[in-house]
Backbone and ligand atoms as CSV (ligand in chain L), in Angstrom:
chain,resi,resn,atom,element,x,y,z
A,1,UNK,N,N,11.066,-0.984,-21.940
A,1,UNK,CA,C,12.513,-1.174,-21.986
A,1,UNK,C,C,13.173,-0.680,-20.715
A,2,UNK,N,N,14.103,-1.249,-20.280
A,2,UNK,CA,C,15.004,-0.815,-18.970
A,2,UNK,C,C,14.644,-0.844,-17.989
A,3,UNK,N,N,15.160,-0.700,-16.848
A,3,UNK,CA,C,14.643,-1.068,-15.649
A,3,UNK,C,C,13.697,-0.078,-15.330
A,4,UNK,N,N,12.859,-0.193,-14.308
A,4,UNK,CA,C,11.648,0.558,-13.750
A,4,UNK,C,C,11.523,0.421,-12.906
A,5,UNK,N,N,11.313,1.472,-11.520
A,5,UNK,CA,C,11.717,1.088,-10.172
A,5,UNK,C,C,10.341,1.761,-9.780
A,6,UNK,N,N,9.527,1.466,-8.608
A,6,UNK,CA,C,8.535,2.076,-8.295
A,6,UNK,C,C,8.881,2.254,-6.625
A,7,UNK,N,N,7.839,3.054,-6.026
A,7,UNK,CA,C,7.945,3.689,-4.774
A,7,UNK,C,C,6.652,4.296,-4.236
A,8,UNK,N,N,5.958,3.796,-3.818
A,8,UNK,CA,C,4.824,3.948,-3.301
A,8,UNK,C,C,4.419,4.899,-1.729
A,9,UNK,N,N,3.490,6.014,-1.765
A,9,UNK,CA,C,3.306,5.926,-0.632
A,9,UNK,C,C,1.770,5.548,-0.364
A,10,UNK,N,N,0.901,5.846,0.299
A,10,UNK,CA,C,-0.326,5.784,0.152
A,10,UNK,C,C,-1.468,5.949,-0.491
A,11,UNK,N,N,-1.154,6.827,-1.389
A,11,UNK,CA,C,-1.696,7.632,-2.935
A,11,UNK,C,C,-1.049,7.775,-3.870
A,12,UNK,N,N,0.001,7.691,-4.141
A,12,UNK,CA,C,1.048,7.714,-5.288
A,12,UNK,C,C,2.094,7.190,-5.295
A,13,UNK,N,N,2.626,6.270,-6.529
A,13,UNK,CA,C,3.835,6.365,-7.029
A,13,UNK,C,C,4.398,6.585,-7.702
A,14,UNK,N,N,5.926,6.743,-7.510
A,14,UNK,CA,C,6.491,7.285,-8.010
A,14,UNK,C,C,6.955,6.439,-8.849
A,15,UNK,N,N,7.321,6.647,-10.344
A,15,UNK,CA,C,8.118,5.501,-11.441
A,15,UNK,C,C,9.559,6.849,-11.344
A,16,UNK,N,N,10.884,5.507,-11.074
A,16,UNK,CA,C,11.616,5.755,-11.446
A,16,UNK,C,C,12.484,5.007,-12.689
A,17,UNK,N,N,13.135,5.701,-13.881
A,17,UNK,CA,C,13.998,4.933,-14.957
A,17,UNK,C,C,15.155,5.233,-14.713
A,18,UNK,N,N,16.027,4.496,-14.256
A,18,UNK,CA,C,17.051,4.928,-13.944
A,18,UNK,C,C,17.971,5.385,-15.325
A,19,UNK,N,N,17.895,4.741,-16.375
A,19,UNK,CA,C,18.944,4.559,-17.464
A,19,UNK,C,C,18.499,6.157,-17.885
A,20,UNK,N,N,17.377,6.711,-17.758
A,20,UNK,CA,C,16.760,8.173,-18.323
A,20,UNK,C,C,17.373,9.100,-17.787
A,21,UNK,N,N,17.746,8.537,-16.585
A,21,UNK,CA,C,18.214,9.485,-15.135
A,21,UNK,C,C,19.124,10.583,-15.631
A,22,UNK,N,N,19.273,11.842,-15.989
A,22,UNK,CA,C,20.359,12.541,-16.402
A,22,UNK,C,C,21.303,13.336,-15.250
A,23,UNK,N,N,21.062,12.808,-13.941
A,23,UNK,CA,C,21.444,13.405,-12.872
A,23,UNK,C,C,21.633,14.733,-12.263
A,24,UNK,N,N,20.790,15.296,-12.976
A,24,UNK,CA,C,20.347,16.960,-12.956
A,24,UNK,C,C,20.398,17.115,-11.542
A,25,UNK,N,N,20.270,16.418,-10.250
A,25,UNK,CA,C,20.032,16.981,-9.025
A,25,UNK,C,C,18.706,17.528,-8.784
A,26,UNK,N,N,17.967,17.895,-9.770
A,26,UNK,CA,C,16.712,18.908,-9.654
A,26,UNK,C,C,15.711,18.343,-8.360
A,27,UNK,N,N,15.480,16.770,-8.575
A,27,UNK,CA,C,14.611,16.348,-7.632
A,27,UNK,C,C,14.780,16.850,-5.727
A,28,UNK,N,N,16.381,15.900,-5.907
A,28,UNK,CA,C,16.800,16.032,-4.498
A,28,UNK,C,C,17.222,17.320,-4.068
A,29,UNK,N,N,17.561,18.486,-4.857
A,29,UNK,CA,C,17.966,19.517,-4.240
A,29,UNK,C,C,16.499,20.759,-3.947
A,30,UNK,N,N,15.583,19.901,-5.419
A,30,UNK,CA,C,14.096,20.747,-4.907
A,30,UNK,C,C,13.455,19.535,-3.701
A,31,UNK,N,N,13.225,18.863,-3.317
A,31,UNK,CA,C,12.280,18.041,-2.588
A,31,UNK,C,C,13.422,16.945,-1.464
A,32,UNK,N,N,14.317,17.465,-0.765
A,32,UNK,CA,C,15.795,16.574,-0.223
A,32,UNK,C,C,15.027,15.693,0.878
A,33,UNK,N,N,13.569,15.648,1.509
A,33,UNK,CA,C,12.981,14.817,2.137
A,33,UNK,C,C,12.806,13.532,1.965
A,34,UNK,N,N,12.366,13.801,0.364
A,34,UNK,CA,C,11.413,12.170,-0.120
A,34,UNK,C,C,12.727,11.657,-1.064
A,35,UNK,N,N,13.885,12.684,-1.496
A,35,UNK,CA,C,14.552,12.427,-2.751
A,35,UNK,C,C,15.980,12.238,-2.503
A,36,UNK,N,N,16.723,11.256,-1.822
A,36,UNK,CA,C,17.863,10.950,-1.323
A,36,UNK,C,C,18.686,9.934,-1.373
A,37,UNK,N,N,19.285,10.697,-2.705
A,37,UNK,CA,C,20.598,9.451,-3.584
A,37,UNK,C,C,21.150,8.836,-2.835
A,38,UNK,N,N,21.674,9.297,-1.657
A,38,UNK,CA,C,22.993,8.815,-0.913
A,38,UNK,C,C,22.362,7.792,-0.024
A,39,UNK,N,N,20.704,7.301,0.378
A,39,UNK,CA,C,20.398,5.846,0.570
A,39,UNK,C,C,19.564,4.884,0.024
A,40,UNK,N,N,19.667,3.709,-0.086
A,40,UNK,CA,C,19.106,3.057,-0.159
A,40,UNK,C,C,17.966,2.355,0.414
A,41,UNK,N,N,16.502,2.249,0.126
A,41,UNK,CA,C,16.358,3.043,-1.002
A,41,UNK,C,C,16.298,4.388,-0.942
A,42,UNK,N,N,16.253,5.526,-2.519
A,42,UNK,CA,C,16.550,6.425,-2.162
A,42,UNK,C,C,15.343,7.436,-2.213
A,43,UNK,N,N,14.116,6.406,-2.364
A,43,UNK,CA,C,13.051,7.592,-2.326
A,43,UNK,C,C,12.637,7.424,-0.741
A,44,UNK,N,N,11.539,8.440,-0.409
A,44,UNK,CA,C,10.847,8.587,0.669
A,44,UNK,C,C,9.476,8.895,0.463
A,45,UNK,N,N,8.748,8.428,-0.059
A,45,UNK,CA,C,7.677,8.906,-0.444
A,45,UNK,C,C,6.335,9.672,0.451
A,46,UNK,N,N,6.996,8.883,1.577
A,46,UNK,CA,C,5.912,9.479,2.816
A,46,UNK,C,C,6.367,10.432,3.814
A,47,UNK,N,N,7.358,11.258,2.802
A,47,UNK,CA,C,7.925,12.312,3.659
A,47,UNK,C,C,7.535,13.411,3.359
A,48,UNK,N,N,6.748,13.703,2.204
A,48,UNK,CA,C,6.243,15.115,1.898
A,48,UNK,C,C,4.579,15.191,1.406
A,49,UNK,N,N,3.960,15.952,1.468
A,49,UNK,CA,C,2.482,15.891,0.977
A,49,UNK,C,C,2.416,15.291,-1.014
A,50,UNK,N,N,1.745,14.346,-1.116
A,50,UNK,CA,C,1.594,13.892,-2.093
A,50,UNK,C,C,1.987,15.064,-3.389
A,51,UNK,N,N,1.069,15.791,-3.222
A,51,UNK,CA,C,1.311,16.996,-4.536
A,51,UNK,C,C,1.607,17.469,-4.117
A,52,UNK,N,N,2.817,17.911,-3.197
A,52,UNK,CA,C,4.514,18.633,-3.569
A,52,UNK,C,C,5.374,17.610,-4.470
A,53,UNK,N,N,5.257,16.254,-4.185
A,53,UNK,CA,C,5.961,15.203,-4.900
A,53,UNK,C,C,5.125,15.332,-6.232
A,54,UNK,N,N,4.302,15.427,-6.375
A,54,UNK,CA,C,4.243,15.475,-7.934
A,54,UNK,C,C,5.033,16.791,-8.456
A,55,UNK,N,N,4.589,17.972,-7.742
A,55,UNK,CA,C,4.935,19.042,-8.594
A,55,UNK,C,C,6.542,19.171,-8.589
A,56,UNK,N,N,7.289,18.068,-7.669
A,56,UNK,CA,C,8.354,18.249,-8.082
A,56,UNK,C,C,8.879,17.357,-8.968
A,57,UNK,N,N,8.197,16.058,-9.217
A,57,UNK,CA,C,8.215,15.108,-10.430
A,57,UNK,C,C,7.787,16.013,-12.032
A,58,UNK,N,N,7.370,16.420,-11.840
A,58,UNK,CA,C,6.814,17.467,-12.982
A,58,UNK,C,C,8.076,18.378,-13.577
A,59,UNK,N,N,9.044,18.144,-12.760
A,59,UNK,CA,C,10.182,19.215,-13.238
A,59,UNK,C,C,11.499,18.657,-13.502
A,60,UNK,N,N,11.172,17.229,-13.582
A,60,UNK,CA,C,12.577,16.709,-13.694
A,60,UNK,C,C,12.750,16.654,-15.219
A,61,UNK,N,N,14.169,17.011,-15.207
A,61,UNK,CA,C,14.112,17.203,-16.869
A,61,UNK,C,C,14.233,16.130,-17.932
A,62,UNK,N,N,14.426,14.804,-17.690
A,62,UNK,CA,C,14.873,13.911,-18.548
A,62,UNK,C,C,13.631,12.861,-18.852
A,63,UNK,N,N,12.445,13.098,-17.936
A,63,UNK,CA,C,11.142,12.122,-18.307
A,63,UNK,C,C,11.801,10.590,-17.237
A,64,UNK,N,N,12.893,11.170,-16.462
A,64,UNK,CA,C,12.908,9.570,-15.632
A,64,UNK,C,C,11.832,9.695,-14.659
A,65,UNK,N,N,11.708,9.921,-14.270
A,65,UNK,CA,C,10.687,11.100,-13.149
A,65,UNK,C,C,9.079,10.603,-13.389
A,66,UNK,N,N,7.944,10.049,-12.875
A,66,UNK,CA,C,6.695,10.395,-12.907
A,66,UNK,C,C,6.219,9.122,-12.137
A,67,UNK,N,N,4.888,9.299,-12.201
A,67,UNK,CA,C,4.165,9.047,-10.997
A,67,UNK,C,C,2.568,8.394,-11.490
A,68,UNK,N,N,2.135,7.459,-10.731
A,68,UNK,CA,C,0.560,7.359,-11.116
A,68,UNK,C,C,-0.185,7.549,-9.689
A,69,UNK,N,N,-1.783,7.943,-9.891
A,69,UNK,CA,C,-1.878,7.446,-8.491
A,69,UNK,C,C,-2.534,6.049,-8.249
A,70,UNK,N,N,-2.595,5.998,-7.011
A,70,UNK,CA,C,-2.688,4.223,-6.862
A,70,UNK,C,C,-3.818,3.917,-7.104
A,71,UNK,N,N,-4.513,4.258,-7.599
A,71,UNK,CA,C,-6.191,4.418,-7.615
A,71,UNK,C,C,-6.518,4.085,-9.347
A,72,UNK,N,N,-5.215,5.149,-9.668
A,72,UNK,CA,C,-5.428,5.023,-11.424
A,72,UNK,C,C,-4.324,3.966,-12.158
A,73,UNK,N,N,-3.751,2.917,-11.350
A,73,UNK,CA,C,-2.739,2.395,-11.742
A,73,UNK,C,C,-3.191,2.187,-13.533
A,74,UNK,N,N,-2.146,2.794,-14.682
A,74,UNK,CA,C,-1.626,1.787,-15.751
A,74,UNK,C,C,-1.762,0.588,-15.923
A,75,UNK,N,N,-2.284,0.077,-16.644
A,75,UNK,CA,C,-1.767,-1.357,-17.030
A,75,UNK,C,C,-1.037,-1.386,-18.150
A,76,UNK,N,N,-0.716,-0.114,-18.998
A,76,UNK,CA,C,-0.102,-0.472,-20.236
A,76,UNK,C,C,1.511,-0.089,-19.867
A,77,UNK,N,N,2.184,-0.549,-18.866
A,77,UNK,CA,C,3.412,-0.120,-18.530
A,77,UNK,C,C,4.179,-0.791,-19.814
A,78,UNK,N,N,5.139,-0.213,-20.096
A,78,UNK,CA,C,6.363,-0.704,-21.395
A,78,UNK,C,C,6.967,-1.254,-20.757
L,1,SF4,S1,S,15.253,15.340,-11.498
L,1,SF4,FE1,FE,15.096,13.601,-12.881
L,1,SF4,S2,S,16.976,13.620,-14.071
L,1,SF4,FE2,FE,17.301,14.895,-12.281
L,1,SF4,S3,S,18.258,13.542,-10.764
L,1,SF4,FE3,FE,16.051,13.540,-10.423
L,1,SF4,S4,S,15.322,11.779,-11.600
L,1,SF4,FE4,FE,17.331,12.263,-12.365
């Protein structure tokens, strides 16, 4: 259900839901490299070491937030 935005860097992406989004700030004010509302688009994925971006996906509070790596892609996306 709802939109699903992805963002790739070389080893991981990132799934974003926007409608989940509770705008906590948590991402961009912990990780302001890869995580930057104010452009389009607003991720950066190849701006920080892979697992700092997870561990800061790991803390977003609403579940819009997570990631596969490209290796283990899902196929059972909703
Ligand atoms: S941490 Fe999660 S809920 Fe907060 S702004 Fe980022 S994506 Fe949205």
């Amino acid at each position: 259900m709802g939109i699903t935005k992805e963002y790739s860097n070389n080893e991981i992406t990132i799934v974003w839901k926007p409608e989940m989004c509770i705008h906590s700030t948590k991402c961009w004010k912990g990780l302001p490299s890869v995580f930057r509302p104010k452009e389009k688009p607003w991720m950066h994925p190849n701006e920080a070491p892979s697992q700092q971006i997870m561990d800061q996906i790991s803390q977003c509070p609403s579940g819009a937030l997570s990631y596969y790596l490209n290796n283990q892609k899902p196929d059972n996306h909703e």
